[in-house]
Structures are given as structure tokens and as C-alpha cells.
PyMOL Python script that loads the backbone (N, CA, C, O; Angstrom):
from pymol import cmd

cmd.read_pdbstr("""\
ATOM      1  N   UNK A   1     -52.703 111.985 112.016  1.00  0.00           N
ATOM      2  CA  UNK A   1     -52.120 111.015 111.106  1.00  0.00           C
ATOM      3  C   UNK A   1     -52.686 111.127 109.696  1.00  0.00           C
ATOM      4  O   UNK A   1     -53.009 110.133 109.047  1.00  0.00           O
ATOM      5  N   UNK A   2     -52.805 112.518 109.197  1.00  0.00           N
ATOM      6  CA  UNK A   2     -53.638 112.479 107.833  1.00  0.00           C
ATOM      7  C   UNK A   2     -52.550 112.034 106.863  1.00  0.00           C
ATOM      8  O   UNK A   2     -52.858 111.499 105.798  1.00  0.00           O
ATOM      9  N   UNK A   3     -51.195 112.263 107.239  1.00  0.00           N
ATOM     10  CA  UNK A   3     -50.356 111.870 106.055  1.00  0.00           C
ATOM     11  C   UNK A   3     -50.260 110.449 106.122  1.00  0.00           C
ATOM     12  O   UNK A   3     -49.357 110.004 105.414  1.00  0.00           O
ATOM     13  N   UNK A   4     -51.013 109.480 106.850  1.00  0.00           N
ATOM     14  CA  UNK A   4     -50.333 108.200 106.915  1.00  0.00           C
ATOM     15  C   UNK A   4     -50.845 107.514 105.488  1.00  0.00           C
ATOM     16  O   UNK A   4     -50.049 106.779 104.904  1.00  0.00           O
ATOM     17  N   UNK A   5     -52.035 107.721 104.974  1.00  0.00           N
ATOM     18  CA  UNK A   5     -52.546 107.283 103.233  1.00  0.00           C
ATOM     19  C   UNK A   5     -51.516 107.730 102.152  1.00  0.00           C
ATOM     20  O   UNK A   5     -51.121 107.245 101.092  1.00  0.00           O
ATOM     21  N   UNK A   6     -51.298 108.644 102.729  1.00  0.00           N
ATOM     22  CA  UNK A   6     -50.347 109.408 100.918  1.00  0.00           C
ATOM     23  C   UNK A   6     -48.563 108.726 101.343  1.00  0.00           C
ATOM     24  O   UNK A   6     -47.619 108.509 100.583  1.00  0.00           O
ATOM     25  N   UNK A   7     -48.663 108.574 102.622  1.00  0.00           N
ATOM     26  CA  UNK A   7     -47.304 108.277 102.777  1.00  0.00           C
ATOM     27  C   UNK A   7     -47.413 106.578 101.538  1.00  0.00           C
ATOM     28  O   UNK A   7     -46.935 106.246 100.453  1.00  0.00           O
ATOM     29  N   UNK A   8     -48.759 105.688 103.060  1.00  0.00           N
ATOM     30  CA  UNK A   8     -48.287 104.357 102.015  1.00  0.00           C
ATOM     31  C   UNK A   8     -48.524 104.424 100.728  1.00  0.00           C
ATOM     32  O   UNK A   8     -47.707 103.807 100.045  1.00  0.00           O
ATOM     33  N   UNK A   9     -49.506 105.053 100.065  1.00  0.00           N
ATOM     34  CA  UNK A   9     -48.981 105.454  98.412  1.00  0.00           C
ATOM     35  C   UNK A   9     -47.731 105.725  97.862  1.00  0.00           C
ATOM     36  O   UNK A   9     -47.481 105.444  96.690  1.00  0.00           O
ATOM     37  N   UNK A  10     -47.013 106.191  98.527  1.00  0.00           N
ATOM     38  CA  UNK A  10     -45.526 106.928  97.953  1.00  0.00           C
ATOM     39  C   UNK A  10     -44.771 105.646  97.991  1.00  0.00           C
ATOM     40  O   UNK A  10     -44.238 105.153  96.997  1.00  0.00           O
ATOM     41  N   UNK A  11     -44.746 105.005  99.476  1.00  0.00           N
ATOM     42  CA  UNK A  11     -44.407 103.337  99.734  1.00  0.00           C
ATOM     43  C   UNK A  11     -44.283 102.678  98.533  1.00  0.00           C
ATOM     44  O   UNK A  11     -43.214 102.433  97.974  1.00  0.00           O
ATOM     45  N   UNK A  12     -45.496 102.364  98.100  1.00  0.00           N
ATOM     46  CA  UNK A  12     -46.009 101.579  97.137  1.00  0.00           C
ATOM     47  C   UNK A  12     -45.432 102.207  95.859  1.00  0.00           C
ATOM     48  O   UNK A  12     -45.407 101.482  94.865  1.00  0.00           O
ATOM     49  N   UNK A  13     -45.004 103.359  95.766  1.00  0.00           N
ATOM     50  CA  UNK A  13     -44.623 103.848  94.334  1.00  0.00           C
ATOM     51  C   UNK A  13     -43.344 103.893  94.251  1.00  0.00           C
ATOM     52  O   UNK A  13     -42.832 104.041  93.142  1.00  0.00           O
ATOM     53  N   UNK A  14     -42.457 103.760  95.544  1.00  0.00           N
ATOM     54  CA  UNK A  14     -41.146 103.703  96.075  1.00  0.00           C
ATOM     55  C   UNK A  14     -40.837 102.127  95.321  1.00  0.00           C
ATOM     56  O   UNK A  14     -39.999 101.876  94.455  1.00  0.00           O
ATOM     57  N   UNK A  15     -41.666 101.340  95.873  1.00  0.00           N
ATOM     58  CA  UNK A  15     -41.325  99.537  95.855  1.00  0.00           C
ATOM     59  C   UNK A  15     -41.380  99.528  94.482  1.00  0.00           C
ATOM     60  O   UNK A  15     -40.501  98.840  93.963  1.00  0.00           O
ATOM     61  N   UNK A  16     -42.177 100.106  93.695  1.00  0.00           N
ATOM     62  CA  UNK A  16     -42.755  99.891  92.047  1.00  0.00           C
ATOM     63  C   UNK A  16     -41.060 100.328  91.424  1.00  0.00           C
ATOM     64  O   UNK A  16     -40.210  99.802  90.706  1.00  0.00           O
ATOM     65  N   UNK A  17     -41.197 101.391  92.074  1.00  0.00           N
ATOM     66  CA  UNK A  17     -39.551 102.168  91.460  1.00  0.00           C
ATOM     67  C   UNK A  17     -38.323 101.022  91.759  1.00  0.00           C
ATOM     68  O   UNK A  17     -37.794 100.349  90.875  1.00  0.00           O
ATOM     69  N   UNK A  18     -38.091 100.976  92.784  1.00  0.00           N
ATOM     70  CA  UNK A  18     -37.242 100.041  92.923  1.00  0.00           C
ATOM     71  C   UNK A  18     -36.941  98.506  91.910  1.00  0.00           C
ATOM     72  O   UNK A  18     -35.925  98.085  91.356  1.00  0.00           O
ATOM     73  N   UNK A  19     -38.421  97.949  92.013  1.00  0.00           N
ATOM     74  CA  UNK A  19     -38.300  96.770  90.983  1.00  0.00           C
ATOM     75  C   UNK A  19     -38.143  96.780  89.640  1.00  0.00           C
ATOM     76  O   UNK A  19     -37.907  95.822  88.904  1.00  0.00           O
ATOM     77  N   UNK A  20     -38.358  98.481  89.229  1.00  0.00           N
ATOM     78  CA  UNK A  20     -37.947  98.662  87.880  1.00  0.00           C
ATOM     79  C   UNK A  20     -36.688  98.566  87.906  1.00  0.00           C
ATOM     80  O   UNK A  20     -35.984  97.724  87.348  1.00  0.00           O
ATOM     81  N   UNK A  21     -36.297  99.694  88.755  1.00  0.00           N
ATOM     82  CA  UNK A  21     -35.037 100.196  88.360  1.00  0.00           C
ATOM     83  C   UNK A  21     -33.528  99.265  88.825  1.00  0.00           C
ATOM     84  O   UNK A  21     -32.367  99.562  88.542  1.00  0.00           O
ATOM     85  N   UNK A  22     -33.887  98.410  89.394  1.00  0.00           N
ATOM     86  CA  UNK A  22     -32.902  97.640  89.754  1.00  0.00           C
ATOM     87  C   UNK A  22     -32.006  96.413  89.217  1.00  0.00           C
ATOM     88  O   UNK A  22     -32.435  95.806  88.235  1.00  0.00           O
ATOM     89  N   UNK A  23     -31.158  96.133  89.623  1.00  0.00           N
ATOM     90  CA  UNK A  23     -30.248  95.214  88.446  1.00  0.00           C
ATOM     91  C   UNK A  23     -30.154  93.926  88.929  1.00  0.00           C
ATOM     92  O   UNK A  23     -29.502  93.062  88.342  1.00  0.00           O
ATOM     93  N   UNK A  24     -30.799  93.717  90.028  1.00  0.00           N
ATOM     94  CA  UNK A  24     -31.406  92.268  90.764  1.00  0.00           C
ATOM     95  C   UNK A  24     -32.002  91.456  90.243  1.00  0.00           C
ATOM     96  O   UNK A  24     -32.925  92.073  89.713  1.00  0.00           O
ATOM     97  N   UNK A  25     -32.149  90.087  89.944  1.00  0.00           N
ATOM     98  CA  UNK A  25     -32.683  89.415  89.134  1.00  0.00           C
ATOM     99  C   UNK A  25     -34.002  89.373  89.910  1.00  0.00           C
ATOM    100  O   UNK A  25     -34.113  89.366  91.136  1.00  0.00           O
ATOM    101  N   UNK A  26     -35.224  89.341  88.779  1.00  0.00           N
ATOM    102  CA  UNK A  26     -36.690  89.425  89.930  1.00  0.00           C
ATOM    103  C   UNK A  26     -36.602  88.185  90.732  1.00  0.00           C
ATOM    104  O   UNK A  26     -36.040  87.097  90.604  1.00  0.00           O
ATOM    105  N   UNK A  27     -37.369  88.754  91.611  1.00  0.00           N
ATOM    106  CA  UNK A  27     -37.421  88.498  92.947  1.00  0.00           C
ATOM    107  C   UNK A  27     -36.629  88.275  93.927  1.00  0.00           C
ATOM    108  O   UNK A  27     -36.707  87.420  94.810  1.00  0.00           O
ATOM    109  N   UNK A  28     -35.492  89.452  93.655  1.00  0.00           N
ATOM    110  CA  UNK A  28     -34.702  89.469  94.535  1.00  0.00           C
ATOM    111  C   UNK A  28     -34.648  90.426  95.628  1.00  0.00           C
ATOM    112  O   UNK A  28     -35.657  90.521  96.327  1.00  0.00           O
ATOM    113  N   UNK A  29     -33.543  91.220  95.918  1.00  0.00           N
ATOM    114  CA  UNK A  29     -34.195  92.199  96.494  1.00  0.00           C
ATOM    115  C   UNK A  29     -34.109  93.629  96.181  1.00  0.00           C
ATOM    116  O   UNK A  29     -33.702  94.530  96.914  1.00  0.00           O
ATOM    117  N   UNK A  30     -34.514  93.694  95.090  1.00  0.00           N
ATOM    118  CA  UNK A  30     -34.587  94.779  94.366  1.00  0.00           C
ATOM    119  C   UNK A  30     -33.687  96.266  94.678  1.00  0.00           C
ATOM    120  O   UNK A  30     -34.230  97.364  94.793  1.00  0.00           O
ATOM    121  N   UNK A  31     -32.559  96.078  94.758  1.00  0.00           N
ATOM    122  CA  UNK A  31     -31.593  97.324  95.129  1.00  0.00           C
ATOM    123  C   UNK A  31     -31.253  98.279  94.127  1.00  0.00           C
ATOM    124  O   UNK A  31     -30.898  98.031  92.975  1.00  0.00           O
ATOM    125  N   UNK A  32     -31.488 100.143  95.031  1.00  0.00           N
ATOM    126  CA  UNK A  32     -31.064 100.608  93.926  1.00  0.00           C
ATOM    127  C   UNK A  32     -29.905 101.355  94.872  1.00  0.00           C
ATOM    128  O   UNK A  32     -29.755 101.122  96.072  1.00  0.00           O
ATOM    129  N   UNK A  33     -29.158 102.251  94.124  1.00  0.00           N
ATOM    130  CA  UNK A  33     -28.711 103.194  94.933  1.00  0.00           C
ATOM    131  C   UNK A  33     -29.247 104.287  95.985  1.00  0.00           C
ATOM    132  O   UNK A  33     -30.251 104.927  95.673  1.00  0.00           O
ATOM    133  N   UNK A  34     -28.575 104.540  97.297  1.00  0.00           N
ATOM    134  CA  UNK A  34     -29.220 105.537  97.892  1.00  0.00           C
ATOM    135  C   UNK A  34     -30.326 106.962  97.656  1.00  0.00           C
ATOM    136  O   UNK A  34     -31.413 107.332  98.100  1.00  0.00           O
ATOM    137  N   UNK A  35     -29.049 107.572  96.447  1.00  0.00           N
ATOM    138  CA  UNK A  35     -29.225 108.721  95.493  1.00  0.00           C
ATOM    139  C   UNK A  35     -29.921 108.075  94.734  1.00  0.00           C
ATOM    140  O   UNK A  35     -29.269 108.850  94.034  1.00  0.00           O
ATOM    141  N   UNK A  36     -30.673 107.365  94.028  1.00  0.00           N
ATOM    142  CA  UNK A  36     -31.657 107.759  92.810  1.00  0.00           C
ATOM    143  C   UNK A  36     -32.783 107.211  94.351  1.00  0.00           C
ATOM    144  O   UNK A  36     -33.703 108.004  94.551  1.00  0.00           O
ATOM    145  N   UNK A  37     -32.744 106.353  95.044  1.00  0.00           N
ATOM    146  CA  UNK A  37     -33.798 106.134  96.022  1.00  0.00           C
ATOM    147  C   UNK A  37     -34.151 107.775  96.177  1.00  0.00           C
ATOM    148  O   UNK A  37     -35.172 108.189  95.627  1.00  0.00           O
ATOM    149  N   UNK A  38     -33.289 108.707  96.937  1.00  0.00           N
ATOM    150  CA  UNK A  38     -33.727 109.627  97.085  1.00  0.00           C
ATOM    151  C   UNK A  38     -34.350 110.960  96.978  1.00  0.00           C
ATOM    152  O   UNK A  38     -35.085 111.727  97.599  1.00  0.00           O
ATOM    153  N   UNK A  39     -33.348 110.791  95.316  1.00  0.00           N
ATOM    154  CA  UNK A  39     -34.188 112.036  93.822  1.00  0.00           C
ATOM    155  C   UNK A  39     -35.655 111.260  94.081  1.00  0.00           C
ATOM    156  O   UNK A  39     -36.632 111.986  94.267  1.00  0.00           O
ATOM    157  N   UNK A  40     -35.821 109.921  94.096  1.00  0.00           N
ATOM    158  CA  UNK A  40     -37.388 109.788  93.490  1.00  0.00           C
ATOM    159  C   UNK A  40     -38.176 110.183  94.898  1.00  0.00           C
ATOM    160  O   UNK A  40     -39.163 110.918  94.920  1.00  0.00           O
ATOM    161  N   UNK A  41     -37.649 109.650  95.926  1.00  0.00           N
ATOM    162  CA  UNK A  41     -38.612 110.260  97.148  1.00  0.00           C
ATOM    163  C   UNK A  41     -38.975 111.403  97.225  1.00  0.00           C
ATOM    164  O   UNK A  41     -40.124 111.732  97.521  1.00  0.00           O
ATOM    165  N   UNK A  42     -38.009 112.210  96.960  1.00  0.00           N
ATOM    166  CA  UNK A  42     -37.766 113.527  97.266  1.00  0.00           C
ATOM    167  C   UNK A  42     -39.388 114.444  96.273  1.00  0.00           C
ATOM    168  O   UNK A  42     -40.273 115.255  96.546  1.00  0.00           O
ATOM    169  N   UNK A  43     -38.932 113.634  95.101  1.00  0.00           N
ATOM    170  CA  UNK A  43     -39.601 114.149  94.337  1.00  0.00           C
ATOM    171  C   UNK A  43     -40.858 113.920  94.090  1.00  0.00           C
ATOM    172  O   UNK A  43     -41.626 114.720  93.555  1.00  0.00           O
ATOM    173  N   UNK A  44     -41.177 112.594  94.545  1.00  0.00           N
ATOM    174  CA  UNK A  44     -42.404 111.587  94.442  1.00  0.00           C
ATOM    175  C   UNK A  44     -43.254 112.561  95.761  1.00  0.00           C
ATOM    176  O   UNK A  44     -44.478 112.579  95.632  1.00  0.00           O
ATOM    177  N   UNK A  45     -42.637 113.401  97.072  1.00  0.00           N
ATOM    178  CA  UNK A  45     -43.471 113.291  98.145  1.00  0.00           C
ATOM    179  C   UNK A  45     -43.593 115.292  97.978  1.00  0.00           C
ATOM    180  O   UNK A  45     -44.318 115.938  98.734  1.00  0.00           O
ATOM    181  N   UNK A  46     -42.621 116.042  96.714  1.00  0.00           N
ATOM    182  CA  UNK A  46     -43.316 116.967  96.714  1.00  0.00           C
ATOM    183  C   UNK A  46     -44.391 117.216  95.988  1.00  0.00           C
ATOM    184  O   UNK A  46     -45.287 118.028  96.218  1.00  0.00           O
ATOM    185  N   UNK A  47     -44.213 116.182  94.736  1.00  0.00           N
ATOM    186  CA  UNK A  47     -45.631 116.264  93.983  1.00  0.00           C
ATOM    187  C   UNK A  47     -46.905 116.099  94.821  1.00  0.00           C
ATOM    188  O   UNK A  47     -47.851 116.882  94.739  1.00  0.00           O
ATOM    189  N   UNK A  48     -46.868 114.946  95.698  1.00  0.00           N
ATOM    190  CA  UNK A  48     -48.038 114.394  96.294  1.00  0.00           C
ATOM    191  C   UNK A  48     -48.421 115.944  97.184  1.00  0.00           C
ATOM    192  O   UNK A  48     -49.543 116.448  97.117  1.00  0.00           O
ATOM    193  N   UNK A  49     -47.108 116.648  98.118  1.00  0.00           N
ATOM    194  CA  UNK A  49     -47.595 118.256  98.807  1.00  0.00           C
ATOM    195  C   UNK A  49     -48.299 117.643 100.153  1.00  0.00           C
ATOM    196  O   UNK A  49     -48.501 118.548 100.963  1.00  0.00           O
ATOM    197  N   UNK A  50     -48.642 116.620 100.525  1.00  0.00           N
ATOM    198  CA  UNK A  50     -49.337 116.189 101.922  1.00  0.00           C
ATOM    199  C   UNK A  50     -48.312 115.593 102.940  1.00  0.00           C
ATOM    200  O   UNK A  50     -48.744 115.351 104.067  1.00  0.00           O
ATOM    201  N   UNK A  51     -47.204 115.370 102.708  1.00  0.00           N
ATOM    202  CA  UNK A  51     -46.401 114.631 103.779  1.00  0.00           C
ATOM    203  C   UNK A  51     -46.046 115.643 104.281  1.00  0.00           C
ATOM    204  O   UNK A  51     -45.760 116.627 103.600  1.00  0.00           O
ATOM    205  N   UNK A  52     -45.980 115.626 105.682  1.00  0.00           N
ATOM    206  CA  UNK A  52     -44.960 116.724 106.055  1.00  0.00           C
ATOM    207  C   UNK A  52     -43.628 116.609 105.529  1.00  0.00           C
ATOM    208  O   UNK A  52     -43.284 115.524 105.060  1.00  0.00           O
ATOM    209  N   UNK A  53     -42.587 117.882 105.549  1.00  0.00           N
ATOM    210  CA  UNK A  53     -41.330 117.446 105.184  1.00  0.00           C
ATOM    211  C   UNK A  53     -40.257 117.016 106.511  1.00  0.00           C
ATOM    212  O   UNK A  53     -39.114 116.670 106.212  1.00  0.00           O
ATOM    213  N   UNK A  54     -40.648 117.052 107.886  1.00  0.00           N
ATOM    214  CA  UNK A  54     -40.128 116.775 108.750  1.00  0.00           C
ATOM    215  C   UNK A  54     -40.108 115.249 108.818  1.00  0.00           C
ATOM    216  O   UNK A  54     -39.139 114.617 109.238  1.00  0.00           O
ATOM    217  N   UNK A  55     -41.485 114.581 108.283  1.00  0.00           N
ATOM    218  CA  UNK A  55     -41.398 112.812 108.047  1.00  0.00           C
ATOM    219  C   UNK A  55     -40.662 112.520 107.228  1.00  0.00           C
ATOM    220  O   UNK A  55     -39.927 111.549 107.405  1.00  0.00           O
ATOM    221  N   UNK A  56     -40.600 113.416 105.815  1.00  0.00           N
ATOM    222  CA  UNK A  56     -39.397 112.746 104.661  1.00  0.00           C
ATOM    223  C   UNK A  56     -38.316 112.852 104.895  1.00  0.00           C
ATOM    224  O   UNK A  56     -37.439 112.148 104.395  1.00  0.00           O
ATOM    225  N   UNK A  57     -38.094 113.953 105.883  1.00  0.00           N
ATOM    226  CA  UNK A  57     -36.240 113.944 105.989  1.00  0.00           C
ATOM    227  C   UNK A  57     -35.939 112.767 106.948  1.00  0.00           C
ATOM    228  O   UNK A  57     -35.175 111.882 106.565  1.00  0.00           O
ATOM    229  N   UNK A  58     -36.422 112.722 107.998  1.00  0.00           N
ATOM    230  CA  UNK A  58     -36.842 111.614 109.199  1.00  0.00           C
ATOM    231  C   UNK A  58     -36.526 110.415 108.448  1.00  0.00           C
ATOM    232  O   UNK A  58     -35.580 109.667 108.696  1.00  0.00           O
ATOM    233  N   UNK A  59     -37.714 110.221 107.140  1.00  0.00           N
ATOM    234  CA  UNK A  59     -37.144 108.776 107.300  1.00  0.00           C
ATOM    235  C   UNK A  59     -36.286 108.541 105.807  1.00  0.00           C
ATOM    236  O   UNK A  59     -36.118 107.393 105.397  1.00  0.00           O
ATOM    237  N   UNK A  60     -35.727 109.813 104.983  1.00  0.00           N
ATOM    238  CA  UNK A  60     -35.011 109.330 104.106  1.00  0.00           C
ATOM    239  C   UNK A  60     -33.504 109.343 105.248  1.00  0.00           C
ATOM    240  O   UNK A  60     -32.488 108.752 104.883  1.00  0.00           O
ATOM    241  N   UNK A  61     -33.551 110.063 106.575  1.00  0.00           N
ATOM    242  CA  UNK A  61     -32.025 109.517 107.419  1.00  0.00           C
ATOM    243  C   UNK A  61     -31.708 108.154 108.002  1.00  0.00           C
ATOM    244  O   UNK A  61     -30.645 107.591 108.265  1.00  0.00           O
ATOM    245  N   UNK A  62     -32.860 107.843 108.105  1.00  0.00           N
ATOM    246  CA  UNK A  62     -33.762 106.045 108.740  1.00  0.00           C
ATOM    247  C   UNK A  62     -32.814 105.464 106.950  1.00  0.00           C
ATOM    248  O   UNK A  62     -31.685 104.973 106.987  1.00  0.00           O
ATOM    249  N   UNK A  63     -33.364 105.617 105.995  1.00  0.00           N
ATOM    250  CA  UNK A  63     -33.220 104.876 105.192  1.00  0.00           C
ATOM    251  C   UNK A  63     -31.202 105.167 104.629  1.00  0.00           C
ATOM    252  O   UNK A  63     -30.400 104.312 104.253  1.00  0.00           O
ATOM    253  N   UNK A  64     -31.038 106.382 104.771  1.00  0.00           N
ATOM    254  CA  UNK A  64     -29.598 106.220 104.693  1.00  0.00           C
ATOM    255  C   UNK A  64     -28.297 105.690 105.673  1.00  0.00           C
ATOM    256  O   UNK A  64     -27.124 105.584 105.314  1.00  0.00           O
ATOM    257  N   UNK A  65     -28.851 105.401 106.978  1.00  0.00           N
ATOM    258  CA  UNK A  65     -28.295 104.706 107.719  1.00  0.00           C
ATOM    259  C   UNK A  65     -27.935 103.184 107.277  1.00  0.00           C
ATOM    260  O   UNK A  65     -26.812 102.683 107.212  1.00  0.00           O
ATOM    261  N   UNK A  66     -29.193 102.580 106.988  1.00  0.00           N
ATOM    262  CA  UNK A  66     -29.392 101.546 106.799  1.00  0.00           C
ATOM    263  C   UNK A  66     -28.705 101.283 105.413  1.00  0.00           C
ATOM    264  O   UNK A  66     -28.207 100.171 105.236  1.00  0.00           O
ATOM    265  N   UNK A  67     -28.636 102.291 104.345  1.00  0.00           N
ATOM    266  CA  UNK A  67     -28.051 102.217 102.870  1.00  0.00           C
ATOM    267  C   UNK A  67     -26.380 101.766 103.238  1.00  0.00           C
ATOM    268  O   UNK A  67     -25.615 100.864 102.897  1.00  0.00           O
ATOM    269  N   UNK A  68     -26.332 102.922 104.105  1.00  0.00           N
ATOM    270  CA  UNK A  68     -24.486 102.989 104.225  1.00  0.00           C
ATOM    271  C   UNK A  68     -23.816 101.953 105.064  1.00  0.00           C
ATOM    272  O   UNK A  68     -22.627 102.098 105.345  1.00  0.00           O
ATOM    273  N   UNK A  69     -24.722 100.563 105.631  1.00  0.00           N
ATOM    274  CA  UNK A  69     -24.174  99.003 105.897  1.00  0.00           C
ATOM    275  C   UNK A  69     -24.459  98.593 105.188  1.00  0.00           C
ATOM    276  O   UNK A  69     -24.643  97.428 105.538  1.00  0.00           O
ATOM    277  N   UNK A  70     -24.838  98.763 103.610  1.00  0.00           N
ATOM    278  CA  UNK A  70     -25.010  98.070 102.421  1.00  0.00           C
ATOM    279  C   UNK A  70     -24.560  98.424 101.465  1.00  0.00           C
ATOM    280  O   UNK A  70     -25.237  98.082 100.495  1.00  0.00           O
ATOM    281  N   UNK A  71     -23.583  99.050 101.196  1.00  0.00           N
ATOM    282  CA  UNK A  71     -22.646  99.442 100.065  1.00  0.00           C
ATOM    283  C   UNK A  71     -23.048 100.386  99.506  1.00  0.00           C
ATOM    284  O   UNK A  71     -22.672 100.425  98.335  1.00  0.00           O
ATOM    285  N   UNK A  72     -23.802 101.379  99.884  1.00  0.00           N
ATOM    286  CA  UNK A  72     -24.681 102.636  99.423  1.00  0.00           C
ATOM    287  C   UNK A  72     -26.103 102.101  99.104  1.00  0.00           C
ATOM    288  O   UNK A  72     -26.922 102.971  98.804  1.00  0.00           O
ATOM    289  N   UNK A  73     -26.540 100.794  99.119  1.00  0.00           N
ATOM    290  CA  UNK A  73     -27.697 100.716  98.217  1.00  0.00           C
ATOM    291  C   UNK A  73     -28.695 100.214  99.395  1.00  0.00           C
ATOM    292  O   UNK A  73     -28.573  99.585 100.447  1.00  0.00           O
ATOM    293  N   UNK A  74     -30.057 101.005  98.447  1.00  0.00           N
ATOM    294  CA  UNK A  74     -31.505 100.601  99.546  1.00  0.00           C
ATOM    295  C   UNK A  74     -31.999  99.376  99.121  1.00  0.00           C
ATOM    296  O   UNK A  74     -31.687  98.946  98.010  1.00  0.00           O
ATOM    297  N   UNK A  75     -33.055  98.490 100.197  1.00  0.00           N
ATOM    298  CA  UNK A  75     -33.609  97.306  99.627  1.00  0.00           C
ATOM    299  C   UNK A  75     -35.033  97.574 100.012  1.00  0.00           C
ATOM    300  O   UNK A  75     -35.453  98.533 100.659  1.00  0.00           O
ATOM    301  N   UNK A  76     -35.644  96.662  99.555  1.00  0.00           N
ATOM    302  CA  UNK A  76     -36.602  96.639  99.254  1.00  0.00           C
ATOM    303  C   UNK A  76     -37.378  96.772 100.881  1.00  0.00           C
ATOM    304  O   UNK A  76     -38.146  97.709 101.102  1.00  0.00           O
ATOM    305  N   UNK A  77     -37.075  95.738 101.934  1.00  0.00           N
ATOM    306  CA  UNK A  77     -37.021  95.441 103.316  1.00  0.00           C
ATOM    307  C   UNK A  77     -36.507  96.655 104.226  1.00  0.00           C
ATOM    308  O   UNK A  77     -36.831  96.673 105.414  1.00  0.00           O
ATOM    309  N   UNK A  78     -35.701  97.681 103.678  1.00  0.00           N
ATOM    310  CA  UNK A  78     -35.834  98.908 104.424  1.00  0.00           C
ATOM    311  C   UNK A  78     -36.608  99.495 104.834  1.00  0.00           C
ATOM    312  O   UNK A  78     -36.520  99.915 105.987  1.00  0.00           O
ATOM    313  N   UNK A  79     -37.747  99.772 103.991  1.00  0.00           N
ATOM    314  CA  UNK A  79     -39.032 100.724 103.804  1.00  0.00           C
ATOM    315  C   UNK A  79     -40.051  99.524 103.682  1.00  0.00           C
ATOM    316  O   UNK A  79     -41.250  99.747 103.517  1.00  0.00           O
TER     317      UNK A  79
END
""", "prot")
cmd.dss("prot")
cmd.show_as("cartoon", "prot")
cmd.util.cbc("prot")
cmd.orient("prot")
């Protein structure tokens, strides 16, 4: 479980992203679209180089399931 630290870092930089980037009034639930959720994962977990990529695909499919009963968009409560 060595990736489980860098994962919840990415978590935490995921949630940060989200509350920027979203058009939710704060404290709501911060939704963005699937696709920019996933440019930033994508990109956020090759910089970091420690996740496996079998966990990011894993759970960016976890998280697009869940996008596509919500009008394309991720929340905050997904992840």
C-alpha cells in the first residue's frame, strides 16, 4: 500500500481543484465536468509517478460511472 499517501495527496489536490474550478455557489457541491476532472487527474497522478496506473484508470472508471447519473459532472462526494 505505498501508493496509499500520494494517492490521498492527489485527493486533496483533486477537492482543492474542484472548489476552484466550479460554478457552485461555496459550499455546495462543488461540480466540475467529467473531462477537466480527468485532464487534472490524469495529469496531477503522472507528475506525482507513484500511483500505479492500474489504480488511476480503476478509479477514474469508478468516478465516470458515477459522472454519467449526473449529467456528465463529478462531485465532490464521489472521491
Amino acid at each position: 500500500l505505498s501508493w496509499l499517501n500520494p494517492l490521498q495527496s492527489l485527493l486533496s489536490s483533486m477537492k482543492h481543484a474542484c472548489e476552484i474550478l466550479t460554478r457552485d455557489p461555496e459550499g455546495g457541491a462543488a461540480r466540475i465536468p467529467f473531462e477537466t476532472f480527468s485532464f487534472l487527474y490524469l495529469y496531477l497522478a503522472s507528475i506525482d509517478g507513484e500511483i500505479p496506473e492500474e489504480k488511476t484508470e480503476a478509479f477514474l472508471h469508478g468516478i465516470k460511472e458515477q459522472a454519467d447519473q449526473q449529467s456528465g459532472m463529478v462531485l465532490l462526494r464521489n472521491f
